[in-house]
C-alpha positions as CSV (number, residue, x, y, z in Angstrom):
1,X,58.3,187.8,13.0
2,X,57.6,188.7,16.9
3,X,55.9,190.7,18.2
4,X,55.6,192.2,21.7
5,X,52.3,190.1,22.0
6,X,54.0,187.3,21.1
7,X,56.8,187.1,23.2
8,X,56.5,184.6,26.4
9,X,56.6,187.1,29.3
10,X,59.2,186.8,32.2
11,X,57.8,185.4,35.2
12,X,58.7,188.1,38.2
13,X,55.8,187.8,40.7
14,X,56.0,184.8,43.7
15,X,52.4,183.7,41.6
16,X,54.1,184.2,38.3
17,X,57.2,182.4,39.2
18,X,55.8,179.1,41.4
19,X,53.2,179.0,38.6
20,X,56.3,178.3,35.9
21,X,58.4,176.4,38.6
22,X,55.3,174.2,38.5
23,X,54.6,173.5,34.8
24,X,58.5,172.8,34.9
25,X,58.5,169.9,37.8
26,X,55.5,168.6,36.2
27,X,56.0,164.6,35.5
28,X,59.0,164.4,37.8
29,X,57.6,163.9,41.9
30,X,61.3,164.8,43.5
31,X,61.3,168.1,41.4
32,X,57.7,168.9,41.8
33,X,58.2,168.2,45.9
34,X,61.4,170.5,45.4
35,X,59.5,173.6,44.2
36,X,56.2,173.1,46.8
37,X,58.9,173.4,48.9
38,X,60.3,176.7,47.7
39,X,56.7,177.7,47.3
40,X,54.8,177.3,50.3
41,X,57.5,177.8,52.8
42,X,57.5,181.4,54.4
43,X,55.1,182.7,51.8
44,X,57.2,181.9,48.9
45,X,60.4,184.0,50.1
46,X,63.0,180.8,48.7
47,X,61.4,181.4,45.4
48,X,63.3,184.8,45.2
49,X,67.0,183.5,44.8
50,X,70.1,182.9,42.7
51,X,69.2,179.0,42.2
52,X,65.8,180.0,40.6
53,X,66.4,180.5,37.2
54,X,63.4,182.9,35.0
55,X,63.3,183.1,31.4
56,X,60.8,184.1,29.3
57,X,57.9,182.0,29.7
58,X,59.8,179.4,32.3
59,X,61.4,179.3,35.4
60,X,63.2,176.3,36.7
61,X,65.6,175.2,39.8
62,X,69.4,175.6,39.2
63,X,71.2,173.4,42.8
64,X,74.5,174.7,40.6
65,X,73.9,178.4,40.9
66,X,72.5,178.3,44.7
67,X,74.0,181.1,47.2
68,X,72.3,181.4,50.1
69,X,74.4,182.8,52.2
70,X,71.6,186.0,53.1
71,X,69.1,183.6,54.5
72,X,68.5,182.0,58.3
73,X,69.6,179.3,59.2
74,X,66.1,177.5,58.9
75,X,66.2,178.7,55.6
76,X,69.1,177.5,54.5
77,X,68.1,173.9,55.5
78,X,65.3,174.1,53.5
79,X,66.9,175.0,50.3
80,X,69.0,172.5,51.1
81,X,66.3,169.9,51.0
82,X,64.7,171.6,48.2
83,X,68.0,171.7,46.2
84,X,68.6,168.3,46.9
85,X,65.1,166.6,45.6
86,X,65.9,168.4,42.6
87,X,69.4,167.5,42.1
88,X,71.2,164.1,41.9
89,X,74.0,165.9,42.1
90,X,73.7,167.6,45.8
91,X,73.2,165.4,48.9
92,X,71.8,166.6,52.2
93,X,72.4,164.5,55.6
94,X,68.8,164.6,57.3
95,X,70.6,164.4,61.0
96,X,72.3,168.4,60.0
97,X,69.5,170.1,58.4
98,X,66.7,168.9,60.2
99,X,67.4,169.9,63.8
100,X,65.9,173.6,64.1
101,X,63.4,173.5,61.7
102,X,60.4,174.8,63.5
103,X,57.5,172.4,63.3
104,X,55.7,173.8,60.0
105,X,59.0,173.3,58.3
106,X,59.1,170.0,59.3
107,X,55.7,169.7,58.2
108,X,56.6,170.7,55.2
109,X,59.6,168.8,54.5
110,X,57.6,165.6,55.7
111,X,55.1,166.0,53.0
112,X,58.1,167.0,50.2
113,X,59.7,163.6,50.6
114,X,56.3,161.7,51.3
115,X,55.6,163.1,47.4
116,X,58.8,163.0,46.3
117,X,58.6,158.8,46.9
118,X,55.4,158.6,45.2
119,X,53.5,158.7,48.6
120,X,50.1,160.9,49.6
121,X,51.0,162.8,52.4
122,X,48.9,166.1,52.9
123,X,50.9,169.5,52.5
124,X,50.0,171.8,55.8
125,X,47.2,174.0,55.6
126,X,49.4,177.0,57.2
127,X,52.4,177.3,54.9
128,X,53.9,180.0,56.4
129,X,56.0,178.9,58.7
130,X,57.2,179.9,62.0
131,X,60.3,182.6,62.5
């Protein structure tokens, strides 16, 4: 029988969550360059969103359930380039979300698909980026 003790907790901190996002990319490069993504950018504000999906224990990405309609624009380009990596199912066209993105973003998004091909590319020491 279960206990309280027993039961996986629900992730619900920005730690707590990118920490489960993380053991739940693991072994897949597009999904684990999806969730640095949602991690590191702006302190971790994307990770607080309808296409993050928390159960006990686990957390993973959900492109199906995405509604961003509160964030910036900036934002909203990088979810879309988060959701993207890890979802066959959603397409981005680099030549709309990429214009805007302030530098760290781009930064950001360089180092995302440089991982998500298998490449080395360093992530950017300041991860919160520019408003």
């Amino acid at each position: 029988m279960s206990t309280p003790e027993n039961l996986a907790k629900i992730p619900t901190s920005k730690p707590e969550i990118a920490a489960a996002l993380r053991r739940w990319a693991k072994g897949s490069l597009p999904d684990e360059a999806a969730v640095e993504l949602l991690v590191r950018a702006w302190g971790g504000r994307l990770l607080n969103g309808s296409w993050v999906r928390v159960e006990p224990g686990a957390a993973w990405i959900d492109a199906d359930r995405a509604d961003g309609g509160y964030l910036s624009g900036g934002e909203r380009r990088l979810l879309d380039i988060a959701l993207s990596l890890a979802s066959y199912d959603r397409t981005v066209c680099l030549n709309e979300v990429l214009p805007g993105l302030d530098r760290t973003a781009l930064r950001l998004v360089i180092a995302a698909t440089a991982r998500a091909a298998g490449a080395s590319y360093p992530w950017p020491d300041n991860t919160t980026t520019e408003r």
